[in-house]
DOPALUM-62870 format. One record per atom (N, C-alpha, C, CB): x negated, y, z negated. Coordinates in steps of 0.02 Angstrom, whole numbers, plus 50000, padded with zeros to 5 digits. Glycine has a CB too. Example, Ala and Ser with C-alpha at 12.3 -4.5 7.8 and 13.67 -1.06 7.14 Angstrom:
BEGIN
493404971649610/493854977549610/493404983549610/494354977649548/493584988849646/493164994749643/493555000249606/492964997049714/
//
This chain:
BEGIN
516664977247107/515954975947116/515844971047173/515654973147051/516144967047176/516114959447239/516414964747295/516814949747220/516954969147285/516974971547343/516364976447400/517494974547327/516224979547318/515544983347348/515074978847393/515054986247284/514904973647356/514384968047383/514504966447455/514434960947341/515224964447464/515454962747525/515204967747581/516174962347520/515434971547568/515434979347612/514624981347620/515884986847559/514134980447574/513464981747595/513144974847639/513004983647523/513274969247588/513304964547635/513384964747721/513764961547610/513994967647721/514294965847793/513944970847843/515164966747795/513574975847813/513454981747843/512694977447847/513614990047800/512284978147821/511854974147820/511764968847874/511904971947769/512324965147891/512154960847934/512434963347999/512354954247914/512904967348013/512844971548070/512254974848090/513244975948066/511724976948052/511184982248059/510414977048077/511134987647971/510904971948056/510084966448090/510304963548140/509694959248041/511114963348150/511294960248227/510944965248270/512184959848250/511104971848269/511144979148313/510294977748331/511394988648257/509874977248276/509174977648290/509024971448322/508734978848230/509224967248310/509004961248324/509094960948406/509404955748281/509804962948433/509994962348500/509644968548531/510804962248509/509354974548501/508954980948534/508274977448543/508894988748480/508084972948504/507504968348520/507344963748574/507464964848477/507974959648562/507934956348627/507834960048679/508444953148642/508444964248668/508434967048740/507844972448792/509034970648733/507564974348740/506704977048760/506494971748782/506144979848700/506474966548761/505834959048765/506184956448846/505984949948674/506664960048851/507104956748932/507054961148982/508004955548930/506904966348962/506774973449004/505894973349029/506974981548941/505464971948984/505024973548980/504604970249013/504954974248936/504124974549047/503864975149114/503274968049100/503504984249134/503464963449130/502744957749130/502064960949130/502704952749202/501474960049100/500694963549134/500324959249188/500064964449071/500244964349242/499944960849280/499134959249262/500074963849339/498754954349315/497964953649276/497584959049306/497504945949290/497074960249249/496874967349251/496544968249331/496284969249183/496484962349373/495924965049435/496474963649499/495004959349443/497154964749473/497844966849534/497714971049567/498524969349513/497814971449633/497734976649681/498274974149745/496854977449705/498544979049758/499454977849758/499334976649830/500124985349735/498654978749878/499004979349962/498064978649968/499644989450003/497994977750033/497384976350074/496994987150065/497744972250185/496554987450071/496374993050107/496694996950163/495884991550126/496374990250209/496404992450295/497424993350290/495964982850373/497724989950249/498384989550272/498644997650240/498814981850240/498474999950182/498725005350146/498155011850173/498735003250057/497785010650222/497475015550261/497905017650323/496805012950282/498065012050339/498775011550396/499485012950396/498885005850412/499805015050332/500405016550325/500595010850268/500795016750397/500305005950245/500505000950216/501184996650221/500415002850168/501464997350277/502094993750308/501814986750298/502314995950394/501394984750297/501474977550294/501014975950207/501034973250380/501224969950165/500944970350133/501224960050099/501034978350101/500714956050126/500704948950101/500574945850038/500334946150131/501014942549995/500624940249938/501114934449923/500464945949875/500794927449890/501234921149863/501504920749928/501834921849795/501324919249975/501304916750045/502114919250060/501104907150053/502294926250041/502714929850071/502534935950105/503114930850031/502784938450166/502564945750180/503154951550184/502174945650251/503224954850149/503644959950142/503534964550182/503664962150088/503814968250220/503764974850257/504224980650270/503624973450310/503994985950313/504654990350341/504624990350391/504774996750327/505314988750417/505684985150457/505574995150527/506714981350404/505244992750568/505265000150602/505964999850648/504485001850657/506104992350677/506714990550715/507514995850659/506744979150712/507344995650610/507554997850569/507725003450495/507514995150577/507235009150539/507165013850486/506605014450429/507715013250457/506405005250460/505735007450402/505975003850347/505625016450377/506675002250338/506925001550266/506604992350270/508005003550252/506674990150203/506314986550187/506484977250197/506224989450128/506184973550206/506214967950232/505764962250213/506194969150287/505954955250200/505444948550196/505444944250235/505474944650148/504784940450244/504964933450285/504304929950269/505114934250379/504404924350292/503814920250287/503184922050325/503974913950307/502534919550326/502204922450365/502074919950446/501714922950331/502684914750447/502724910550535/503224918050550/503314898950548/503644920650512/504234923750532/504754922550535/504244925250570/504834917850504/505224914050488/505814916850415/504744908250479/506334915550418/506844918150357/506754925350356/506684915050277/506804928050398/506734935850400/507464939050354/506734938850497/507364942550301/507724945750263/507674950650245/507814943950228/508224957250265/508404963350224/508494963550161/508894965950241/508084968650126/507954968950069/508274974550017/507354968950073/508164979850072/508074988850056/508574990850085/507404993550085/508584998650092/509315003950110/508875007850144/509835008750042/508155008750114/507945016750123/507225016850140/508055021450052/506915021550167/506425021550239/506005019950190/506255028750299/505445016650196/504675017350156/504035016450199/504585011450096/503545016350136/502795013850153/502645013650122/502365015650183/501695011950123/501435012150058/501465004050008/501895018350024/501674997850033/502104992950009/501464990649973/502554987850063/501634987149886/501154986649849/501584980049825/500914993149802/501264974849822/501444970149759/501124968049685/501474964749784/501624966549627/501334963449592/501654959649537/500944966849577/501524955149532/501934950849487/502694949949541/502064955649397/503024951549488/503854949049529/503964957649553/504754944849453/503474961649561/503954967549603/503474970049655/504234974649552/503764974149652/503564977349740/503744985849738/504224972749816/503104990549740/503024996649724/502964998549804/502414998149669/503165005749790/503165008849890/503435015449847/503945003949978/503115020549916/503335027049909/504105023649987/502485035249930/504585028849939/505025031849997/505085037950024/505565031249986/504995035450085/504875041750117/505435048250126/504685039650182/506045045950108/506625050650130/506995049550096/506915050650188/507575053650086/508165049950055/508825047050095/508415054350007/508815040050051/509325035950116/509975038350143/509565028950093/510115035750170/510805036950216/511525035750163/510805030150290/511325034850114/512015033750065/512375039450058/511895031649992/512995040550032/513255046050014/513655046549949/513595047750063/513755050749937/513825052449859/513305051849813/514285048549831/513515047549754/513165046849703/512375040849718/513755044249648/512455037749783/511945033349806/511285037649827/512245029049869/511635044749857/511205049449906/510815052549837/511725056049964/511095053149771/510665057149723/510335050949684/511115062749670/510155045249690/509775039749662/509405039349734/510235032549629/509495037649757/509035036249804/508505041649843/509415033249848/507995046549833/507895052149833/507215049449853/508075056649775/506635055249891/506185052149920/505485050449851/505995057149990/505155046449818/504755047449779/504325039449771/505145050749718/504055037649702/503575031749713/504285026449658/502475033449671/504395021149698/505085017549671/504615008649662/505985018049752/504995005449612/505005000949609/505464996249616/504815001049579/505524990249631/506194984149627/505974976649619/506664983949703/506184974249609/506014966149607/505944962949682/506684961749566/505654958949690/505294954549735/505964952649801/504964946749682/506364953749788/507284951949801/507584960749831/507844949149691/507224963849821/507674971149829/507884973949759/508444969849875/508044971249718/508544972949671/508314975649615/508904968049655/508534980349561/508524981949511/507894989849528/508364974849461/508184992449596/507845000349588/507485004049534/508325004649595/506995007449517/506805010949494/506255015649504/506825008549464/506405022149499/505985027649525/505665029849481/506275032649555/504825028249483/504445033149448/504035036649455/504255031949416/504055040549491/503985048849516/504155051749566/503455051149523/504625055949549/505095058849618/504795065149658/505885061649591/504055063449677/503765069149722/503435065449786/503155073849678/503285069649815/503005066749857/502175068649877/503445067549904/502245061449908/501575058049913/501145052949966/501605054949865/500515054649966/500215050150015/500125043849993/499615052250037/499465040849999/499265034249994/499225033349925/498655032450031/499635025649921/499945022849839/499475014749846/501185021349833/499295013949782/499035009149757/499085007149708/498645009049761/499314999549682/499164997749616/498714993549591/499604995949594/498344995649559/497614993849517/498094991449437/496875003249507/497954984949425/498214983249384/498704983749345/498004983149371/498854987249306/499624988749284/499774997449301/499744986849187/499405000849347/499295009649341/499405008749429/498275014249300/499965015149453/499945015449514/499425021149518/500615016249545/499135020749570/498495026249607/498745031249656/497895021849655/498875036249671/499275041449738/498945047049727/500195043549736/499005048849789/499045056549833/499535060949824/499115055949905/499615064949782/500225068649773/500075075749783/500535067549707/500615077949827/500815084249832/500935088649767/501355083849869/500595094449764/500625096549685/500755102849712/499925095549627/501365106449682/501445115549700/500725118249691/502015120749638/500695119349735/500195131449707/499525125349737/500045137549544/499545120249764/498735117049761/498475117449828/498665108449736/498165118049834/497615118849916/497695111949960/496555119449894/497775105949912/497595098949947/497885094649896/496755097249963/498095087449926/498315080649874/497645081849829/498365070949918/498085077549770/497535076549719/497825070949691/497365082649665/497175065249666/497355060349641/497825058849563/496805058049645/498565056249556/498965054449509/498805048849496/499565054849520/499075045849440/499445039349400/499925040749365/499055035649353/500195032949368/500825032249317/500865024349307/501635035549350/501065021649247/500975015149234/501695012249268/500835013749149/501495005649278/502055000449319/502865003249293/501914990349288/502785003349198/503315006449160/503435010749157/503365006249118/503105018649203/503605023549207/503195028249138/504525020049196/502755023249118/502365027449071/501785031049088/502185024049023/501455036149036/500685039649060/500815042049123/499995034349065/501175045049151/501075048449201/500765054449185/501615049049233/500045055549243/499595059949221/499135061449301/499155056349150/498865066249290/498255068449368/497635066449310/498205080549414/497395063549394/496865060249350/496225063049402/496965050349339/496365067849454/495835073449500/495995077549532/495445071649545/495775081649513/496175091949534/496065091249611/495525102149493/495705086349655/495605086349728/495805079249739/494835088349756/495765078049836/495895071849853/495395066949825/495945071549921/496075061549799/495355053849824/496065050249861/494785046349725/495645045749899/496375040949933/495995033949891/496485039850057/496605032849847/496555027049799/496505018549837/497265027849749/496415019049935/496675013449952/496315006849944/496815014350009/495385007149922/495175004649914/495015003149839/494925005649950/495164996749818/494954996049750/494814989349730/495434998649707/494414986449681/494264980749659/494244980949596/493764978449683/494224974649550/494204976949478/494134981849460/493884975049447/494584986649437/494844991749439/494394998249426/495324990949399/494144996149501/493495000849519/493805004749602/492574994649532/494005010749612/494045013749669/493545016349717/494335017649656/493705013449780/493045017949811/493185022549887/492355011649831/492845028849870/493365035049899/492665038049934/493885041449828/492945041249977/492355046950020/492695054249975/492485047650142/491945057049970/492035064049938/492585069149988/491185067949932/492745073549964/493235077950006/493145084549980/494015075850003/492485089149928/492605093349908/491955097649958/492665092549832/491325095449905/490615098049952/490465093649984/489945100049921/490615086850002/490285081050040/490675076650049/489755077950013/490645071050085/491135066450100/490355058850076/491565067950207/490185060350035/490045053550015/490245048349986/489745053449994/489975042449954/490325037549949/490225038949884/490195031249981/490835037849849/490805039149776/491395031349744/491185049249757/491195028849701/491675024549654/491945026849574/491275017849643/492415026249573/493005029249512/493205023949477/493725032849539/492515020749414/493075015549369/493905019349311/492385011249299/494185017949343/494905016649308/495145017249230/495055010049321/494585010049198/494555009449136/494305015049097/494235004349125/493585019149133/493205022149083/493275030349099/492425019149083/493555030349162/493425039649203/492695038449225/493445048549134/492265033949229/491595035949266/491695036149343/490995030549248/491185042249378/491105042749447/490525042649442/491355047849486/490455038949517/489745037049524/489415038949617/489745027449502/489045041049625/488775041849679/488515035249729/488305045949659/488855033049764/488475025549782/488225027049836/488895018449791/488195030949898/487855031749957/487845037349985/488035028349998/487435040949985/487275049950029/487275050650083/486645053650026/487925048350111/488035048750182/488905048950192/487655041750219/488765053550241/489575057650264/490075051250292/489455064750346/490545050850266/491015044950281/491775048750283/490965038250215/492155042850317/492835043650307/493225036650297/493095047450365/493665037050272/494085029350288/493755025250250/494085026050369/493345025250185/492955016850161/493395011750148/492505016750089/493205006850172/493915002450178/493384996450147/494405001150274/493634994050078/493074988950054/493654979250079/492864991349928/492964978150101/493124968750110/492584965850096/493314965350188/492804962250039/492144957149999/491884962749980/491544951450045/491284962149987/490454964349950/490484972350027/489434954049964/490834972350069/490684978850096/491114984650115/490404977850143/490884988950130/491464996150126/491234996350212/491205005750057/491794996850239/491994999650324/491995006850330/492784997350352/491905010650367/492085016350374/491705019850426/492065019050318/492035025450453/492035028150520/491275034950501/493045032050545/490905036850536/490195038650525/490555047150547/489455033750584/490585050250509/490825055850532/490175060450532/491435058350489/489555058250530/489135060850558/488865059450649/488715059550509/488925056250644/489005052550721/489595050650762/488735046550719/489985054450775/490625052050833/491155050750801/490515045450880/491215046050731/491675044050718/491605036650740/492135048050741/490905034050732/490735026750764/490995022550678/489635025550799/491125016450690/491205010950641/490495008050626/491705005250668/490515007150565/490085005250507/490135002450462/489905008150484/489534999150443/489704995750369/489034993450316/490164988150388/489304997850259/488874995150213/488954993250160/488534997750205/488254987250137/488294981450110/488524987050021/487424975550126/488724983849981/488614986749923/488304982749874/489154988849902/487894977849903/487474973149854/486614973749865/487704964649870/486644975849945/485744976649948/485644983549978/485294970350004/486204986649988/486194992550006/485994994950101/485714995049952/486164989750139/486074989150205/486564990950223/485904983850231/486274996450287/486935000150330/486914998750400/486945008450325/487594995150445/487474992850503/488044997150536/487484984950509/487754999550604/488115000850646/488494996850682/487865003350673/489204996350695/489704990350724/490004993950789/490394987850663/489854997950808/490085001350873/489995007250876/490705000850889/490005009950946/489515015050943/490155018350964/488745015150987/490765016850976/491455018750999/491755022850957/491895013251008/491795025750996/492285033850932/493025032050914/492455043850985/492945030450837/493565027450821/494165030250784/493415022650791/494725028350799/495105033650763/495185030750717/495675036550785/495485024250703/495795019250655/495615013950640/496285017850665/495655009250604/495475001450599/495714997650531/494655000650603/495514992450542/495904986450490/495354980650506/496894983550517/495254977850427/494844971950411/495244968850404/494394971350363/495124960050461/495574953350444/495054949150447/496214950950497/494524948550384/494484940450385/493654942650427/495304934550441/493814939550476/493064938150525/493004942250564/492984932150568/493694946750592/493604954150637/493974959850580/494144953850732/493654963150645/493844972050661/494354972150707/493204977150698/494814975650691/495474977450757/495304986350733/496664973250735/495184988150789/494984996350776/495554999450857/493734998450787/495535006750844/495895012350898/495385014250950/496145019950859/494995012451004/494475014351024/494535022651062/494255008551066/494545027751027/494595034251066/494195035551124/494475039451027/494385035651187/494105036051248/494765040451281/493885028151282/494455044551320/494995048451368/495095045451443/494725056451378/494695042651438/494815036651506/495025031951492/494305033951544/494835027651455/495195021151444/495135019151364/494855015251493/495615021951324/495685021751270/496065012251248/496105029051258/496055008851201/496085003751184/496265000651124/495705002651196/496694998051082/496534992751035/496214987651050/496974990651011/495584986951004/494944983851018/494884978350960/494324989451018/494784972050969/494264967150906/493634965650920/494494959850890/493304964350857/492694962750858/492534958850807/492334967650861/492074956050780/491844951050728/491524957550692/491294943850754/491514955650636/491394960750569/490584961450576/491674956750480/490384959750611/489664959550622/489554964350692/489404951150631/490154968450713/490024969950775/490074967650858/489594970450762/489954959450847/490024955050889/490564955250955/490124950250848/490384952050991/491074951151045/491604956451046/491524944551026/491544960351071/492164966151063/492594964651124/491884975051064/493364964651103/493754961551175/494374967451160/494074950551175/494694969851223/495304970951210/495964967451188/495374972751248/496284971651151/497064968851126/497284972451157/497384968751055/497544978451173/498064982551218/497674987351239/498704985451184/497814989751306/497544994951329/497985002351307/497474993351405/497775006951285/497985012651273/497955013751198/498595013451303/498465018951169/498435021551121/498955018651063/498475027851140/498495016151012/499085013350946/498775015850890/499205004250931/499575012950851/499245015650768/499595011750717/499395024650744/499465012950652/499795008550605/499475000650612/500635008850621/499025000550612/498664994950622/498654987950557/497964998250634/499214985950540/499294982250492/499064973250527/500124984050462/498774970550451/498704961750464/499094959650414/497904957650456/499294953050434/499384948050399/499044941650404/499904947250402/498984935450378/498624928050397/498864927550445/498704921650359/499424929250484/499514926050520/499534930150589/499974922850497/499694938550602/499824940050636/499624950150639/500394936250635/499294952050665/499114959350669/499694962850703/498424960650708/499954968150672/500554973650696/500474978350720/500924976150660/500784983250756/500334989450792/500854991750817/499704988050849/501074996850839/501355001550905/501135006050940/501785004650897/501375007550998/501045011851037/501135019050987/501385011951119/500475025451006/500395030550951/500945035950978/499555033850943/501455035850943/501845041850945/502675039850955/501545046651006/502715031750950/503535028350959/503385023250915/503855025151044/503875021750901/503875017650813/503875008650833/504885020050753/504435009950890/504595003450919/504365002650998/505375002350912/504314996651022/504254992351012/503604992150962/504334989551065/503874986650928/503314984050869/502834978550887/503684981150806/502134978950921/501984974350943/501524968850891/501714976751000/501354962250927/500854957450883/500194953550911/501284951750859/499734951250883/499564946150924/499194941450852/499024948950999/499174936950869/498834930850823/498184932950786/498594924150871/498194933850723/497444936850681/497044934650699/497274936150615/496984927950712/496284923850703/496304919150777/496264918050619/496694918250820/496844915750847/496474920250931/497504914550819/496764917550976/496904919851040/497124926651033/497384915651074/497014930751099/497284937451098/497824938151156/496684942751108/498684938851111/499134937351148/499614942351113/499284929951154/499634949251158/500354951551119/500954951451149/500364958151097/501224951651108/501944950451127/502514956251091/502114942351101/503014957451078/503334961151042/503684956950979/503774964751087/503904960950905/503874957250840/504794958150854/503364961650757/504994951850899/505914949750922/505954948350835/506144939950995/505584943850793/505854941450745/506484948550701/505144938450701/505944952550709/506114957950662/506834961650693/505424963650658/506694964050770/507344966750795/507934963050784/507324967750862/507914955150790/508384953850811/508864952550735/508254948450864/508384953150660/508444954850612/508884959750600/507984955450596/508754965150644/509094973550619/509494974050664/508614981050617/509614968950701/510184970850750/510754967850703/510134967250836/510374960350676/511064956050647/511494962750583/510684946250590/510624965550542/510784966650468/511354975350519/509754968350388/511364977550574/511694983450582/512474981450591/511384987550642/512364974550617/513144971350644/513524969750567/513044962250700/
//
């Protein structure tokens, strides 16, 4: 009888170690929540390829000196560090990680080349601890609070259509049989130009599935900063614009046919399309003072506090810069090359 006891006993307390340590070990795995009004990257930056993406006074990017694959530094440029293996964009933060579509699959071989595959991946703030949650591919990625937002390529479909999937790899689901580009969002409210019968301005709360009609006018690109949405007048030229979303005022900011642009703060850095003398252009968000930054043709128009990124349109490198807020002085981004020269040596 005492032997029996022993023996259930002992089993018994193996079966609450086993649970006990399957407990912990969820509670060590398990994904922190971010606060519900997270939004992982700028607009203007995840309208641009999202290569650059600043937060907790770090800026993470892809390294173009380098494949794209992934990289940190301060925002002087300072402590420049390889992070990644494998090409990306799309760069989202939150909490201690850092979400990005990869664009390809890396250069590893063997068993590295079948983990590392092109899709929407996560890792810690450091590079480390990979994880892929959804292995298709896709356009513009956003995270709105604990739910990534994308463009995904879907078989048999005419066009992207808007996905999710939670930070954890959970609820993955389509959440619109057509495009929305998820790049603009605020408390976890999206705001998208139509793409089916109209290109109006429509907003997508998150929490509830409501769409809402906010402005009857043909847009592209709404790129929200503060209280207003940017975007290119695709009824008129492709001129820059902006309207208020509090009193409902719409201002024309150039009458310049634009291809691209990015909100920093107090300007506009826009693509000025001209066949004569085409330009990266700033201006004050009001339209104001418009000056050149480079003459000719760029793209990928990313900011940081400290410094706007760009290359000429159709070569990756040189990677040029000039001061956000500052003077207009470019120069080429040495920090980064001389980074991918060390991390190739």
């Amino acid at each position: 009888m005492n032997s029996k006891k022993t023996v259930i006993i002992t089993i018994s307390v193996i079966l609450i170690l086993i649970f006990g340590l399957t407990f912990v070990s969820r509670l060590a795995t398990r994904l922190p929540q971010n606060p519900s009004d997270t939004v992982g990257n700028t607009a203007g930056n995840l309208n641009n390829g999202g290569y650059f993406c600043e937060a907790d006074n770090k800026v993470y990017f892809a390294n173009a000196y380098d494949d794209y694959t992934l990289y940190s530094m301060n925002p002087d440029q300072t402590e420049v560090t390889k992070l990644g293996q494998s090409s990306l964009a799309f760069l989202n933060k939150g909490g201690n990680y850092l979400y990005y579509y990869q664009k390809e699959a890396s250069k590893a071989s063997g068993l590295g080349f079948l983990i590392h595959m092109s899709g929407i991946y996560r890792c810690k703030t450091n590079g480390k601890n990979i994880t892929c949650l959804d292995r298709s591919s896709c356009n513009t990625l956003n995270l709105i609070g604990n739910t990534l937002y994308y463009e995904k390529a879907v078989e048999n479909a005419k066009t992207l259509q808007l996905y999710a999937v939670n930070t954890d790899k959970s609820d993955a689901r389509a959440v619109a049989e057509y495009l929305v580009n998820p790049a603009s969002a605020a408390n976890g409210v999206i705001y998208y130009n139509g793409t089916t019968e109209d290109h109006y301005l429509y907003s997508y709360d998150t929490q509830s599935g409501t769409v809402q009609t906010l402005f009857e006018y043909n847009m592209w690109y709404p790129t929200l900063s503060g209280s207003s949405i940017y975007y290119l007048d695709t009824e008129n030229n492709y001129q820059l614009c902006r309207y208020d979303l509090t009193d409902g005022s719409n201002t024309v900011l150039t009458t310049d046919r634009v291809d691209l642009f990015n909100v920093a703060g107090s300007y506009v850095y826009y693509q000025k399309n001209d066949p004569s003398s085409p330009a990266l252009m700033r201006m004050g968000i009001d339209g104001s003072n418009p000056e050149i930054v480079a003459e000719g043709n760029y793209s990928d128009i990313n900011v940081t506090s400290s410094y706007v990124y760009f290359h000429s349109f159709g070569a990756d490198t040189p990677v040029y810069q000039t001061s956000t807020y500052g003077p207009i002085s470019v120069m080429t981004f040495d920090a980064a090359k001389a980074a991918a020269l060390q991390a190739i040596d």
